[in-house]
VEXMAR-871906 format. One line per 3 residues: number of its first residue (from 1); their letters; for each residue z, y, x of C-alpha. Coordinates in Angstrom, 2 decimals. Layout:
BEGIN
NUM> a> Z:Y:X | ...
***
This chain:
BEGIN
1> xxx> -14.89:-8.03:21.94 | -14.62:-5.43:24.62 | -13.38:-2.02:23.78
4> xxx> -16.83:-0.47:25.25 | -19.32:-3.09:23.41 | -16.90:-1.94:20.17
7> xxx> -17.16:2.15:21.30 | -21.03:1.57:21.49 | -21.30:-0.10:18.23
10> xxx> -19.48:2.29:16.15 | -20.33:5.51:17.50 | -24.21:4.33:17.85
13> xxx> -24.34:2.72:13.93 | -21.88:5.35:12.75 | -23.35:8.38:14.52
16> xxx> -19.69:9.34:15.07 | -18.91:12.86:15.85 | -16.71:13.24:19.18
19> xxx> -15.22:10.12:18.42 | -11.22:9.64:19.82 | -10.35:6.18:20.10
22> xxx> -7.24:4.40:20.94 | -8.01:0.71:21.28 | -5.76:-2.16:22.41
25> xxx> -5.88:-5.90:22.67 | -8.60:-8.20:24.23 | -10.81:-10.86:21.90
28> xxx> -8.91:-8.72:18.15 | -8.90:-5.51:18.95 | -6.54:-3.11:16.94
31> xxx> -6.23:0.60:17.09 | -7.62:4.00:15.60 | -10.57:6.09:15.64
34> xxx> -10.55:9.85:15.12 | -14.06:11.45:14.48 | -15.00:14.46:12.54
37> xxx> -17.37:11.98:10.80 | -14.59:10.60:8.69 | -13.55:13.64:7.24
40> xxx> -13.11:13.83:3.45 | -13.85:10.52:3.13 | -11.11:8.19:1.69
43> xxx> -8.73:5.76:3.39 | -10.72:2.49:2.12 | -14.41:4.28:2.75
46> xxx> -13.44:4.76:6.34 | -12.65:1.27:6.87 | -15.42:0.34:4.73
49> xxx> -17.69:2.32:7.20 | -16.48:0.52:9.82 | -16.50:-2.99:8.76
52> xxx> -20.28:-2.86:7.36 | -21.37:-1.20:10.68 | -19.67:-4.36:12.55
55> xxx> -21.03:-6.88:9.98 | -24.69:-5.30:10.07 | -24.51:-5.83:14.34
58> xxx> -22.71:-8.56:14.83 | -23.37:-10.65:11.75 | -20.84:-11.51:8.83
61> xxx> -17.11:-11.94:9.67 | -17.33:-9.58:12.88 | -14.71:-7.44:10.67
64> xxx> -11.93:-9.90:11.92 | -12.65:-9.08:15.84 | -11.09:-5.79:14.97
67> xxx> -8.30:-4.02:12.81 | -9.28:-0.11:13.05 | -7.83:2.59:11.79
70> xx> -10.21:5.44:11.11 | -8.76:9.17:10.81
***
């Protein structure tokens, strides 16, 4: 997945909140994102956040196209 087509997803489905991201890799991409949407929100509900916004786009099993960090 490209790091814009992953950008667009999760700041569109998440309405992120000046989203920072640091992305590398090409087809898994790893990395972090920093949004203001995040805060007070637990290590495992971030990540939850982002895998059900990947699995309700991209179908089922996207979560593995991507290891994110949220912050």
């Amino acid at each position: 997945m490209s790091h814009d087509k992953l950008k667009e997803i999760l700041i569109r489905r998440l309405r992120l909140k000046e989203p920072h991201f640091r992305l590398e890799g090409r087809g898994r991409v790893s990395g972090s994102v920093v949004s203001a949407t995040f805060a007070g929100k637990g290590d495992s509900d971030r990540q939850r956040m982002i895998w059900d916004a990947l699995d309700e786009e991209l179908g089922e099993g996207s979560r593995h196209a991507a290891g994110l960090y949220p912050r």
